[in-house]
mmCIF entry with sequence, helices, sheets and N, C-alpha, C, O atoms, coordinates in Angstrom:
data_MODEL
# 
_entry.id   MODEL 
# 
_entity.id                         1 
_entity.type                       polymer 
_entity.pdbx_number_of_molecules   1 
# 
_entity_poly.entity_id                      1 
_entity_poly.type                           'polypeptide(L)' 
_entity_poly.nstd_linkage                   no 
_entity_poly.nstd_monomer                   no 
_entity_poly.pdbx_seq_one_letter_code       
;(UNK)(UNK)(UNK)(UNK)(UNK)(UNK)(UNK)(UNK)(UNK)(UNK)(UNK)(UNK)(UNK)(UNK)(UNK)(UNK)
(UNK)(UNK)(UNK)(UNK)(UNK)(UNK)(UNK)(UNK)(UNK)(UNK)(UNK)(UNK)(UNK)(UNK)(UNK)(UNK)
(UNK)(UNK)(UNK)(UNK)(UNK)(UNK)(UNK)(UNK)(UNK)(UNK)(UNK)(UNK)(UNK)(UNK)(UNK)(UNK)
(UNK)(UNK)(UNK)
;
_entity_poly.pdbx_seq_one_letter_code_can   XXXXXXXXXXXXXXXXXXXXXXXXXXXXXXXXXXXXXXXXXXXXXXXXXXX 
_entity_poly.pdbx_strand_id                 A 
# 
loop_
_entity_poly_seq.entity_id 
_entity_poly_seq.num 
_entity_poly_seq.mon_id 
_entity_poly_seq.hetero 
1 1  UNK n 
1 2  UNK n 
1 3  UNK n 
1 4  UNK n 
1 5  UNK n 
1 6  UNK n 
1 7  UNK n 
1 8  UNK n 
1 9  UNK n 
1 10 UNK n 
1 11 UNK n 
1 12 UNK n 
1 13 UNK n 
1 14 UNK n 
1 15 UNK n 
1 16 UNK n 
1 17 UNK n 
1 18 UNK n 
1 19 UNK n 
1 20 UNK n 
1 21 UNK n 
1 22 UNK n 
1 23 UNK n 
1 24 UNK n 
1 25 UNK n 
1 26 UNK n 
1 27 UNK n 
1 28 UNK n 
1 29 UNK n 
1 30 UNK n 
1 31 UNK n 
1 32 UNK n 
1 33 UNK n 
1 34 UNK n 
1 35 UNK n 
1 36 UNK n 
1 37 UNK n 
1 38 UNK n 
1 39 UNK n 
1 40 UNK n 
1 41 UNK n 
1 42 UNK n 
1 43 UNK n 
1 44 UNK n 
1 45 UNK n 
1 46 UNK n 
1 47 UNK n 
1 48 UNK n 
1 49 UNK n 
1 50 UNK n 
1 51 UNK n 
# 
_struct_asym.id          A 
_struct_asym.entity_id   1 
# 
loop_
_struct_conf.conf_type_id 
_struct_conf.id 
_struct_conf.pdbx_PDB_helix_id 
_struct_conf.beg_label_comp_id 
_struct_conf.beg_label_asym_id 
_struct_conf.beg_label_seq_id 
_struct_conf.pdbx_beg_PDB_ins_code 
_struct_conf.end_label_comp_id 
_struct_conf.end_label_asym_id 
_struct_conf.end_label_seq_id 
_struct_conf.pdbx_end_PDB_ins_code 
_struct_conf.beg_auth_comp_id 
_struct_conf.beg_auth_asym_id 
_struct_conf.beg_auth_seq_id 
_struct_conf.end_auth_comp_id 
_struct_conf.end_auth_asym_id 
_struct_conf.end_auth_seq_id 
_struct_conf.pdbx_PDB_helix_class 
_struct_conf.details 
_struct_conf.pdbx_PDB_helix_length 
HELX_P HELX_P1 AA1 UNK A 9  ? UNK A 11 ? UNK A 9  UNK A 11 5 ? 3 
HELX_P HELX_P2 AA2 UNK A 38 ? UNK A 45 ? UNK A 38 UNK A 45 1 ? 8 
# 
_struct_conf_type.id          HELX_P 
_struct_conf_type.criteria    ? 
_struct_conf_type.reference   ? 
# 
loop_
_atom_site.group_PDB 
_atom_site.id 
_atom_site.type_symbol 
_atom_site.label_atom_id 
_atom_site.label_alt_id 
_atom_site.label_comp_id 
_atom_site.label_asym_id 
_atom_site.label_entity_id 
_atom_site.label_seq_id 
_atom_site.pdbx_PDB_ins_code 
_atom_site.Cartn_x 
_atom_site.Cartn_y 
_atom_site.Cartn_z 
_atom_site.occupancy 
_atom_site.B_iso_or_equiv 
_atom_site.pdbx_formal_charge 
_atom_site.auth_seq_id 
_atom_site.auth_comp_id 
_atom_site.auth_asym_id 
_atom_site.auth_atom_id 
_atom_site.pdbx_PDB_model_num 
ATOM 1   N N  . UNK A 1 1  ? 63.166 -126.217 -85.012 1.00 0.00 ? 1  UNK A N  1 
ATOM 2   C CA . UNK A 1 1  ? 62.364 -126.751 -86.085 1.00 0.00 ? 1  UNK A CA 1 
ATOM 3   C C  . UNK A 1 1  ? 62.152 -128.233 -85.820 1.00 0.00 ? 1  UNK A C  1 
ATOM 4   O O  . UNK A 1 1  ? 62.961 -128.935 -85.214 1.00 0.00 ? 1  UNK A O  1 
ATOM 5   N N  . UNK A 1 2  ? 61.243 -128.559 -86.216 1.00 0.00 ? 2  UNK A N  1 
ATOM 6   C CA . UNK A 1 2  ? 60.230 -130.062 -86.140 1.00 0.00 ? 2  UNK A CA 1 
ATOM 7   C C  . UNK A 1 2  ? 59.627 -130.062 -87.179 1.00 0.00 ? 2  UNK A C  1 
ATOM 8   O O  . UNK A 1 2  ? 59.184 -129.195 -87.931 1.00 0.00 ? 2  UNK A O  1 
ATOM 9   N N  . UNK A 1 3  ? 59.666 -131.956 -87.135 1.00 0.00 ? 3  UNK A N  1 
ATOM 10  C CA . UNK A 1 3  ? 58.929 -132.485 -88.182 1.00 0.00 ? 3  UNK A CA 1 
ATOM 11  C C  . UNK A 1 3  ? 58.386 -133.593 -88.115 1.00 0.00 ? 3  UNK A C  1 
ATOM 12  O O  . UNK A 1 3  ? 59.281 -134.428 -88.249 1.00 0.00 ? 3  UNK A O  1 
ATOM 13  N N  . UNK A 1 4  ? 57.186 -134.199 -87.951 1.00 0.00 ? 4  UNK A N  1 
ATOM 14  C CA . UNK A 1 4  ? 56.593 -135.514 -87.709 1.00 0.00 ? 4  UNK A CA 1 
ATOM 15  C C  . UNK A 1 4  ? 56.161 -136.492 -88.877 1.00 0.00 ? 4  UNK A C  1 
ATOM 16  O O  . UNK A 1 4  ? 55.581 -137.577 -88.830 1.00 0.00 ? 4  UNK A O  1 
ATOM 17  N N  . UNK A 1 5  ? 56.684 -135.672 -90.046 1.00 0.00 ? 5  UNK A N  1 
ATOM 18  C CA . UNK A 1 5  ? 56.146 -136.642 -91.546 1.00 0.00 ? 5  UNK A CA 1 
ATOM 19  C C  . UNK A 1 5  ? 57.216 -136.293 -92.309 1.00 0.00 ? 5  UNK A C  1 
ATOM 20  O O  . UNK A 1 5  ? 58.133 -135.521 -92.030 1.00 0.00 ? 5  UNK A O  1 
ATOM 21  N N  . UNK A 1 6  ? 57.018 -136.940 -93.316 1.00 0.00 ? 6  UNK A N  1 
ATOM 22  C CA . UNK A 1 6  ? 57.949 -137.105 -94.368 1.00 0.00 ? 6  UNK A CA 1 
ATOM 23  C C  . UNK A 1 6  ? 57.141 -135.855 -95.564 1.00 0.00 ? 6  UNK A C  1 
ATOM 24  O O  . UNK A 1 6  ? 56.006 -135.686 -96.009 1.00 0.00 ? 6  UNK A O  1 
ATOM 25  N N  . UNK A 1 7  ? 58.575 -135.140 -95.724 1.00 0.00 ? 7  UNK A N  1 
ATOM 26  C CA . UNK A 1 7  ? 57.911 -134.233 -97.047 1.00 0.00 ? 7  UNK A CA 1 
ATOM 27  C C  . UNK A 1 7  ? 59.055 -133.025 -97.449 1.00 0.00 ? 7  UNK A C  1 
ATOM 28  O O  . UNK A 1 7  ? 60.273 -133.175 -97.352 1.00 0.00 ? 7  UNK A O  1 
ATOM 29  N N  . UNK A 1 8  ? 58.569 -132.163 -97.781 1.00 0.00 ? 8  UNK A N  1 
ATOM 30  C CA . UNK A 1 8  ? 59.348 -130.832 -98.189 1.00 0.00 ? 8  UNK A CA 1 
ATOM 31  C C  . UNK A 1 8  ? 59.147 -129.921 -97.131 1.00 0.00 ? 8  UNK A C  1 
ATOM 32  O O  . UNK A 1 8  ? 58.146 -129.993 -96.418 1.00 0.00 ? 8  UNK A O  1 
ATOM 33  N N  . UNK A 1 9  ? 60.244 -128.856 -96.936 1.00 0.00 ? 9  UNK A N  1 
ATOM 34  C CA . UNK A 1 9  ? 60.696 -127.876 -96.113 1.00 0.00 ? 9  UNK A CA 1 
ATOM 35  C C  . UNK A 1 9  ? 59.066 -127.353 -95.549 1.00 0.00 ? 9  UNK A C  1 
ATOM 36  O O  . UNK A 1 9  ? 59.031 -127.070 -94.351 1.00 0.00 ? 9  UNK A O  1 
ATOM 37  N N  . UNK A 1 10 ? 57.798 -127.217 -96.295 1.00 0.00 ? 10 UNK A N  1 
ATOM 38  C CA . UNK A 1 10 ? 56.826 -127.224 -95.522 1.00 0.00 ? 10 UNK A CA 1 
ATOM 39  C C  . UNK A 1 10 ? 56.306 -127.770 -94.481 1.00 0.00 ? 10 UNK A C  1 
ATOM 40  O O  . UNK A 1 10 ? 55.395 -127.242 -93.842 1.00 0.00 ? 10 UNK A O  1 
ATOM 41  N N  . UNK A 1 11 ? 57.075 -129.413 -94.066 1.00 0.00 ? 11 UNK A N  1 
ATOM 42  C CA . UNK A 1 11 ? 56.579 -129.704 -93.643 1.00 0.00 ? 11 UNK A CA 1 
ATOM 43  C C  . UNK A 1 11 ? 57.223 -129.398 -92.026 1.00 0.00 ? 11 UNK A C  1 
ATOM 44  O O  . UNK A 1 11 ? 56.856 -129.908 -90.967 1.00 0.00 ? 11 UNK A O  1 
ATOM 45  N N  . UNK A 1 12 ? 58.070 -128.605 -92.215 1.00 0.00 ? 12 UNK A N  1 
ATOM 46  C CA . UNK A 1 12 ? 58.725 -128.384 -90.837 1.00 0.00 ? 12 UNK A CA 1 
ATOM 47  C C  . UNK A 1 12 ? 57.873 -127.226 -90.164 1.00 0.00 ? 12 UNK A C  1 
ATOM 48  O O  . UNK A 1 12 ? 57.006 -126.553 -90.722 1.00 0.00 ? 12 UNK A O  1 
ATOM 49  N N  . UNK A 1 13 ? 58.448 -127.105 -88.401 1.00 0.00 ? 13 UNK A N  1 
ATOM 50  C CA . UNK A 1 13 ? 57.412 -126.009 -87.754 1.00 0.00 ? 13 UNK A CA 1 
ATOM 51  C C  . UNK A 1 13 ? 57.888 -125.897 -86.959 1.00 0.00 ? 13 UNK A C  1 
ATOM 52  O O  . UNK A 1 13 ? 58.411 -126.932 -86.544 1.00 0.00 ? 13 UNK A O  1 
ATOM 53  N N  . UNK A 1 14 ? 58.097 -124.656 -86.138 1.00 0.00 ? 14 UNK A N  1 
ATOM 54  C CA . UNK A 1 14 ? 58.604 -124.140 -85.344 1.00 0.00 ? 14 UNK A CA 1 
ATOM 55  C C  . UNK A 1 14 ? 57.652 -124.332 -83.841 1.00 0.00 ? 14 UNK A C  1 
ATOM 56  O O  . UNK A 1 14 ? 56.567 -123.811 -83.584 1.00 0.00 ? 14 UNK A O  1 
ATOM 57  N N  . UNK A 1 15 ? 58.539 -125.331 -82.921 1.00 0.00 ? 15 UNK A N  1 
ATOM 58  C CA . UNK A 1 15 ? 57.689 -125.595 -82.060 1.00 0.00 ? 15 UNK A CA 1 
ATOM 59  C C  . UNK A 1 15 ? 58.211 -125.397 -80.690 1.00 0.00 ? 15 UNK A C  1 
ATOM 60  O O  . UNK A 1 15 ? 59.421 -125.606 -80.603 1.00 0.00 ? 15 UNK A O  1 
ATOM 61  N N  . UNK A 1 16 ? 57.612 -125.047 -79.595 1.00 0.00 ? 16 UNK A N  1 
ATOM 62  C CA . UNK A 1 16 ? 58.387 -124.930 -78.233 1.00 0.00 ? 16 UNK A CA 1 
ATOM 63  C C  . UNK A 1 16 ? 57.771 -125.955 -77.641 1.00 0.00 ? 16 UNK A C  1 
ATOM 64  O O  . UNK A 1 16 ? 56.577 -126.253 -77.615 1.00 0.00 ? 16 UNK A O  1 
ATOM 65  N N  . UNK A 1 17 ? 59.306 -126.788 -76.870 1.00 0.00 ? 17 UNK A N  1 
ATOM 66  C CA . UNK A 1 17 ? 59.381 -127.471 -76.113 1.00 0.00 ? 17 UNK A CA 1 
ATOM 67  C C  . UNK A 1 17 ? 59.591 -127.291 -74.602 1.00 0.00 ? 17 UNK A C  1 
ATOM 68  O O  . UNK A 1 17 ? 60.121 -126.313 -74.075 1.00 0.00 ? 17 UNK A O  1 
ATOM 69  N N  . UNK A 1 18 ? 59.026 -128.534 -73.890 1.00 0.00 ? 18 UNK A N  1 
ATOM 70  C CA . UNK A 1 18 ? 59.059 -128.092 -72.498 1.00 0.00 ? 18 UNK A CA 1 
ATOM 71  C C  . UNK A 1 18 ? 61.033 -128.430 -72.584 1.00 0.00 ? 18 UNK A C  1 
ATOM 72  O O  . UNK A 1 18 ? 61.653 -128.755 -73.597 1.00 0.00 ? 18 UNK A O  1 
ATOM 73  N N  . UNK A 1 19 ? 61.614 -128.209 -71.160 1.00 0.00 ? 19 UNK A N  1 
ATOM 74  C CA . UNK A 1 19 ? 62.503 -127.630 -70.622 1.00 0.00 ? 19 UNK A CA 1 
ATOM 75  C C  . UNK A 1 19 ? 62.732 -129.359 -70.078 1.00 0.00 ? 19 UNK A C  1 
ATOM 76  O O  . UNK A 1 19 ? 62.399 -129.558 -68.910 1.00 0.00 ? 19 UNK A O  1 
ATOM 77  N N  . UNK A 1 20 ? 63.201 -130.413 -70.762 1.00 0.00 ? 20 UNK A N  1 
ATOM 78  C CA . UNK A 1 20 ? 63.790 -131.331 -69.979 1.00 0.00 ? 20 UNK A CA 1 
ATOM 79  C C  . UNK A 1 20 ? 64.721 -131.357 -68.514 1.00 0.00 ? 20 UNK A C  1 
ATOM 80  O O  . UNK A 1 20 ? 65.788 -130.765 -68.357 1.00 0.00 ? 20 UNK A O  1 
ATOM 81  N N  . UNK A 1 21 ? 64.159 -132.032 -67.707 1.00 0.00 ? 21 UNK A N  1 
ATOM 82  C CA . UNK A 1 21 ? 64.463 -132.432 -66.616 1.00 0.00 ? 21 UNK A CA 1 
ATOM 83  C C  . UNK A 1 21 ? 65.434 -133.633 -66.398 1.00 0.00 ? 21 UNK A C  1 
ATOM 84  O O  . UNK A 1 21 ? 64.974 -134.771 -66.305 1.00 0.00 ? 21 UNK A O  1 
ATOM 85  N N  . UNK A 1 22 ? 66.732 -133.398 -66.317 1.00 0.00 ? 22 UNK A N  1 
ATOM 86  C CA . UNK A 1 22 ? 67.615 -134.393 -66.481 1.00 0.00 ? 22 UNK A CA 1 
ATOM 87  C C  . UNK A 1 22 ? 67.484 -135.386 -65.051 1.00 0.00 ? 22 UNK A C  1 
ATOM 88  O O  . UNK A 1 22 ? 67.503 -134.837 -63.949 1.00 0.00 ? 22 UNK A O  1 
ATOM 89  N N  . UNK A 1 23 ? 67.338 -137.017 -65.186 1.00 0.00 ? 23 UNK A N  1 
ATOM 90  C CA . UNK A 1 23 ? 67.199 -137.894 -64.293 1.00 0.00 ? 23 UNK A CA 1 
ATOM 91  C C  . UNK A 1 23 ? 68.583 -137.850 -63.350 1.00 0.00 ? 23 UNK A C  1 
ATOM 92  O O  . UNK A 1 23 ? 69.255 -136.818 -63.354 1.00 0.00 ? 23 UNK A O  1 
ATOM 93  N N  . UNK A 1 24 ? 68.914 -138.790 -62.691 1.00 0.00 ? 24 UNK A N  1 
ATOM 94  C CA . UNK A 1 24 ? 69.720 -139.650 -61.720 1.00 0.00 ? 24 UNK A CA 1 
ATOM 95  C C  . UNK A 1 24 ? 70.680 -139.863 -62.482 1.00 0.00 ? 24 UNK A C  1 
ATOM 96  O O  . UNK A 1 24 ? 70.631 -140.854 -63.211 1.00 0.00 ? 24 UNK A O  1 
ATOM 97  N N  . UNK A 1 25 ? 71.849 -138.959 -62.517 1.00 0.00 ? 25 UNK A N  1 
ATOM 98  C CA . UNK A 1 25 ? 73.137 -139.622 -63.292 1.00 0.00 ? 25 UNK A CA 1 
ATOM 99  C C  . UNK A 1 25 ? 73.268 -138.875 -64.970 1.00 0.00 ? 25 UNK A C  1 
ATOM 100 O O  . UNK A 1 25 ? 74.129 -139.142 -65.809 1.00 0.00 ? 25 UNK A O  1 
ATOM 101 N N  . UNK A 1 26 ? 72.042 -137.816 -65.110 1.00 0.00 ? 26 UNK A N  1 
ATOM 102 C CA . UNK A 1 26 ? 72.085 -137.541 -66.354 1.00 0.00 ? 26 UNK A CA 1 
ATOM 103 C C  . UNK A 1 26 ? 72.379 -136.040 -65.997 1.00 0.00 ? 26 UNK A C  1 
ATOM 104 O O  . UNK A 1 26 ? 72.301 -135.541 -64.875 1.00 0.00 ? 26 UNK A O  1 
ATOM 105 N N  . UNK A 1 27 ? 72.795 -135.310 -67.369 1.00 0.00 ? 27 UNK A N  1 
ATOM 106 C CA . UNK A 1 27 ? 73.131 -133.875 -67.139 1.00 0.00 ? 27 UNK A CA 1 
ATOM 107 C C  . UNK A 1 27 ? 72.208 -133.381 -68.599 1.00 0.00 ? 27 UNK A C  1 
ATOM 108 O O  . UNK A 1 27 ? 71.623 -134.059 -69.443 1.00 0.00 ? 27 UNK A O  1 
ATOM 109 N N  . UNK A 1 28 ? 72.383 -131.944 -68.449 1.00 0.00 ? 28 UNK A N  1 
ATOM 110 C CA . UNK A 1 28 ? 71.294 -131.224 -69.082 1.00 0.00 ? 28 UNK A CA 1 
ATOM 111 C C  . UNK A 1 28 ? 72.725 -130.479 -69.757 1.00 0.00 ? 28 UNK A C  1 
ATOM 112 O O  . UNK A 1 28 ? 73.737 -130.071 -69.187 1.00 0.00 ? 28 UNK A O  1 
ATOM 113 N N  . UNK A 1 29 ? 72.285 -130.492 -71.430 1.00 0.00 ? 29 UNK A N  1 
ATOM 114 C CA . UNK A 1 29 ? 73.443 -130.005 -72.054 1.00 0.00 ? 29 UNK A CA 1 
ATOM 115 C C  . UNK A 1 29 ? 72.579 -128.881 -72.958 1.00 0.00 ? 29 UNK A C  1 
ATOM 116 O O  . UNK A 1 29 ? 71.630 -129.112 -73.707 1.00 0.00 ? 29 UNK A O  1 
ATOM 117 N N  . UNK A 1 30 ? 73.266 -127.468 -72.619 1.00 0.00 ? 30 UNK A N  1 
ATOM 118 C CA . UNK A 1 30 ? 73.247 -126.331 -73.634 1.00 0.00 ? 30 UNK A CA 1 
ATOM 119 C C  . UNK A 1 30 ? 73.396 -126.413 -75.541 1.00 0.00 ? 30 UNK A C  1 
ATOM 120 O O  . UNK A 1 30 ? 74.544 -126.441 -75.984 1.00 0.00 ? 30 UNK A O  1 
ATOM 121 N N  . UNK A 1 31 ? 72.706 -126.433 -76.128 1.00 0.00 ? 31 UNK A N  1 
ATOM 122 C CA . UNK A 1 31 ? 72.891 -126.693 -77.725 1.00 0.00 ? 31 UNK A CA 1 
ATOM 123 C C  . UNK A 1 31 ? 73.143 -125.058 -78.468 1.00 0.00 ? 31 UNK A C  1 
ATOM 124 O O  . UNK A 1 31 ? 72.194 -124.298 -78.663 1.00 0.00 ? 31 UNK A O  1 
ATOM 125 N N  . UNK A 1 32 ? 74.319 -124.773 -78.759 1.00 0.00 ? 32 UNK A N  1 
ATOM 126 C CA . UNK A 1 32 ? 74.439 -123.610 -79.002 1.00 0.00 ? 32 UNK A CA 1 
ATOM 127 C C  . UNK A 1 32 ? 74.488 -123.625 -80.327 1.00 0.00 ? 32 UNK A C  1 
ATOM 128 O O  . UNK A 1 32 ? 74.744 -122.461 -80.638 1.00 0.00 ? 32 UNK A O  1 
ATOM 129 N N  . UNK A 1 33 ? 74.406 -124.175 -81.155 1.00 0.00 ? 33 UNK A N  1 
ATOM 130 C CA . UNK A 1 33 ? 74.175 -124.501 -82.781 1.00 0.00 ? 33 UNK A CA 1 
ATOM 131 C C  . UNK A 1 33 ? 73.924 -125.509 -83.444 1.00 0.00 ? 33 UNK A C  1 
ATOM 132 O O  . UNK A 1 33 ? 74.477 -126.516 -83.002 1.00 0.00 ? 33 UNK A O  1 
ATOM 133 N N  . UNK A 1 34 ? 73.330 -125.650 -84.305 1.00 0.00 ? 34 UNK A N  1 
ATOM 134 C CA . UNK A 1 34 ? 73.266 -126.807 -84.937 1.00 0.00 ? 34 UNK A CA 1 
ATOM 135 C C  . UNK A 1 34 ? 73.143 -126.724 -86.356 1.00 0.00 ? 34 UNK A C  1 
ATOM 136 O O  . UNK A 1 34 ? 72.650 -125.655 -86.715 1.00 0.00 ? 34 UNK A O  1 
ATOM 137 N N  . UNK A 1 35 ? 73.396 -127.408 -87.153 1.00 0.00 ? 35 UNK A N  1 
ATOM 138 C CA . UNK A 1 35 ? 73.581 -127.556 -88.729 1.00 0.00 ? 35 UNK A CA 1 
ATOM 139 C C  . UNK A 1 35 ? 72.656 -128.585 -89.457 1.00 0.00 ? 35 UNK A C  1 
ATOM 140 O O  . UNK A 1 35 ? 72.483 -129.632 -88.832 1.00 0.00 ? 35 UNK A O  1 
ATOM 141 N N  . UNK A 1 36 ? 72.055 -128.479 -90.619 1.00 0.00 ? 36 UNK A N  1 
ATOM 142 C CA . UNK A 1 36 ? 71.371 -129.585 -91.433 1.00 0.00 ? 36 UNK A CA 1 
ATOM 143 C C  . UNK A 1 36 ? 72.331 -130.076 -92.507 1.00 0.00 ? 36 UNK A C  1 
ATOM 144 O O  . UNK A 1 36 ? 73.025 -129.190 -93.006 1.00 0.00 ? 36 UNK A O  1 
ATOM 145 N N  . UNK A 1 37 ? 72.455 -130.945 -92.827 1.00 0.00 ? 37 UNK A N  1 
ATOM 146 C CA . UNK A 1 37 ? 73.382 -132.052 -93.432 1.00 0.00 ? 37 UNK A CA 1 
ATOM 147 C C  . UNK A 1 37 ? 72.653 -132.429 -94.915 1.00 0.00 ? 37 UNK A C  1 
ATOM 148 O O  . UNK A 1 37 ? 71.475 -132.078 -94.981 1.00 0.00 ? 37 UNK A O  1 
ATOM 149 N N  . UNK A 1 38 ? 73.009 -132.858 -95.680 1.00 0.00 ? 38 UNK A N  1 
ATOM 150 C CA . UNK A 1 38 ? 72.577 -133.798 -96.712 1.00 0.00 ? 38 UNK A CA 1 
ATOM 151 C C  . UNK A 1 38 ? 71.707 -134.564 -96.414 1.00 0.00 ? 38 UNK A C  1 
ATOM 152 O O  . UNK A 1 38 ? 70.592 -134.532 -96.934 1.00 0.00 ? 38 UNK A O  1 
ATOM 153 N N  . UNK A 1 39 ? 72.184 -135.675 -95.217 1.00 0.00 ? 39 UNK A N  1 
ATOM 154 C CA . UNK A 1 39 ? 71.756 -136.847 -95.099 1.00 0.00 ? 39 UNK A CA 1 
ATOM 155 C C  . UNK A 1 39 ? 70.809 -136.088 -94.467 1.00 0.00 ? 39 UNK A C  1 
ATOM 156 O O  . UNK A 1 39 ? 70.269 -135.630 -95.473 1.00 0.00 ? 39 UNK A O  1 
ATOM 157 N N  . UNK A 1 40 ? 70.270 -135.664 -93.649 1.00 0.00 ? 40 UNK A N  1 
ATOM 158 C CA . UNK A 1 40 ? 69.326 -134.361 -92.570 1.00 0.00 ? 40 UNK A CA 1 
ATOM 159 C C  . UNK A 1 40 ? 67.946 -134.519 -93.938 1.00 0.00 ? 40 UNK A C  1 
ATOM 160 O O  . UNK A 1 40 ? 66.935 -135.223 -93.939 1.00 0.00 ? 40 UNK A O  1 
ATOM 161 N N  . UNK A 1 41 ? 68.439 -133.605 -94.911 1.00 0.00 ? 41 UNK A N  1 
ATOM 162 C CA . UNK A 1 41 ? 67.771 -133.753 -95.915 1.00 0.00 ? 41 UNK A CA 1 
ATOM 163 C C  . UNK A 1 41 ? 66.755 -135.365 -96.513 1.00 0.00 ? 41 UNK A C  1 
ATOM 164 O O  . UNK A 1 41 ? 65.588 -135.756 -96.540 1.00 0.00 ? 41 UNK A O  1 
ATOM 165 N N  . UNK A 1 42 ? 68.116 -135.834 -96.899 1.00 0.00 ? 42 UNK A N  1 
ATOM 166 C CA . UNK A 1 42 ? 67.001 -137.104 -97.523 1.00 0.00 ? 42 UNK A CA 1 
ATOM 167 C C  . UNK A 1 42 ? 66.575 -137.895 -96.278 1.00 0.00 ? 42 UNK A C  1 
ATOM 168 O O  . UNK A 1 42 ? 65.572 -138.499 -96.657 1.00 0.00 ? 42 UNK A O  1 
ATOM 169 N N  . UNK A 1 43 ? 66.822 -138.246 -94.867 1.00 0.00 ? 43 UNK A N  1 
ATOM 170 C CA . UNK A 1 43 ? 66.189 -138.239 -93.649 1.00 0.00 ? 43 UNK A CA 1 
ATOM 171 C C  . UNK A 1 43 ? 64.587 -137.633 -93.775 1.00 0.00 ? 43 UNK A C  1 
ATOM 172 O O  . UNK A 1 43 ? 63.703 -138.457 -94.011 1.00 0.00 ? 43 UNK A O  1 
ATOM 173 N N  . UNK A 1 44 ? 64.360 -136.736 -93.677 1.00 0.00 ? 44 UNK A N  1 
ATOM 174 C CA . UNK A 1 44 ? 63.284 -135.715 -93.938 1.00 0.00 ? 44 UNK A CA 1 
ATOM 175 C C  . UNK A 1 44 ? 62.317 -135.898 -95.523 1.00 0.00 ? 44 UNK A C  1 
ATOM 176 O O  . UNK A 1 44 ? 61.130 -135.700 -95.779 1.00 0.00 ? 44 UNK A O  1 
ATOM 177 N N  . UNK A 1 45 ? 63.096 -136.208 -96.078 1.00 0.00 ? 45 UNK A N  1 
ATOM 178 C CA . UNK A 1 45 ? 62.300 -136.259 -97.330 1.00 0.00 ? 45 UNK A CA 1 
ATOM 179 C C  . UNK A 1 45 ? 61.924 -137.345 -97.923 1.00 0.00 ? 45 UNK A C  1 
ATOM 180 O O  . UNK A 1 45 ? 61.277 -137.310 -98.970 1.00 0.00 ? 45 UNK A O  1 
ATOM 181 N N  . UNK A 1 46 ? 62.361 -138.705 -97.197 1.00 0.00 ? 46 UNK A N  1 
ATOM 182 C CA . UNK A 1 46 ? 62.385 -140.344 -97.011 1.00 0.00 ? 46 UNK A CA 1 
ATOM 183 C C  . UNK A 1 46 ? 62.771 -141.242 -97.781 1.00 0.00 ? 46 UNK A C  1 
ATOM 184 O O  . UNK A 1 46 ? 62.291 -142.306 -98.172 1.00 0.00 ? 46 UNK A O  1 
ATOM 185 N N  . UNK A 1 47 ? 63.861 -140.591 -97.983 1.00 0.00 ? 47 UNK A N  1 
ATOM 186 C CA . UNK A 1 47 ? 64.962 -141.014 -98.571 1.00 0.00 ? 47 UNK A CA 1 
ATOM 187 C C  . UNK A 1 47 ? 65.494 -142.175 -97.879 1.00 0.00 ? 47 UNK A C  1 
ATOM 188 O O  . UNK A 1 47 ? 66.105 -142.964 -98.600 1.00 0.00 ? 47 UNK A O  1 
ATOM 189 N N  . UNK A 1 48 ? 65.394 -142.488 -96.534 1.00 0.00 ? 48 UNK A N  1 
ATOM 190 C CA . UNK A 1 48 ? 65.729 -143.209 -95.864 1.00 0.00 ? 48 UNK A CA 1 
ATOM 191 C C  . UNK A 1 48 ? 64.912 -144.291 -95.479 1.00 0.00 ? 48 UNK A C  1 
ATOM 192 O O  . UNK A 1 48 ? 65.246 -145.391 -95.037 1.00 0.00 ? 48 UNK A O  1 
ATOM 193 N N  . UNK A 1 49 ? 63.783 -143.821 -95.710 1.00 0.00 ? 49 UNK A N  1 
ATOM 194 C CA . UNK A 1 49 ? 62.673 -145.087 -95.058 1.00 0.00 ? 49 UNK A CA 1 
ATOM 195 C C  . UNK A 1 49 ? 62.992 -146.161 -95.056 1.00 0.00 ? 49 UNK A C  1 
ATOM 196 O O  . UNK A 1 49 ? 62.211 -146.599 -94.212 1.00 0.00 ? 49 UNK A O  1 
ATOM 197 N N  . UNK A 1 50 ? 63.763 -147.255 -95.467 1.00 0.00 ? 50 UNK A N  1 
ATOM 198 C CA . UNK A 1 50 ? 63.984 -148.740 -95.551 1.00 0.00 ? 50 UNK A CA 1 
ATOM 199 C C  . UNK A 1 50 ? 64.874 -148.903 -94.816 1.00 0.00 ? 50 UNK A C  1 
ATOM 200 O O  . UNK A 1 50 ? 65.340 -150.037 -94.708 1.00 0.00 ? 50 UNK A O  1 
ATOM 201 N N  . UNK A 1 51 ? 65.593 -147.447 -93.802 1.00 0.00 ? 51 UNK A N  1 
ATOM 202 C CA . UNK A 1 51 ? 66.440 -148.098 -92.898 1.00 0.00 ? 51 UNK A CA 1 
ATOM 203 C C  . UNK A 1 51 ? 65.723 -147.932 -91.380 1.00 0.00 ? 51 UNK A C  1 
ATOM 204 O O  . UNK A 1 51 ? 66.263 -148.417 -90.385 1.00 0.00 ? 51 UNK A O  1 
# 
């Protein structure tokens, strides 16, 4: 899920990304879960904007 604006759960979208290519010294890490938070929330809903 992605989101490029500030808003409500509409404004998210299910998007495919290309397949990063890790540089010189960098490694390519597997994400086997992830969680949305509170802060995730008001992040997203711009709650945060002044930081």
């Amino acid at each position: 899920m992605e989101y490029d604006r500030y808003g409500g759960p509409e404004e998210l979208e299910i998007r495919t990304v290309a397949r990063p290519q890790p540089g010189a010294g960098e490694v390519l890490v597997r994400v086997h879960g992830t969680s949305v938070n509170p802060i995730d929330v008001s992040i997203r809903s711009g709650g945060m904007r002044i930081m």
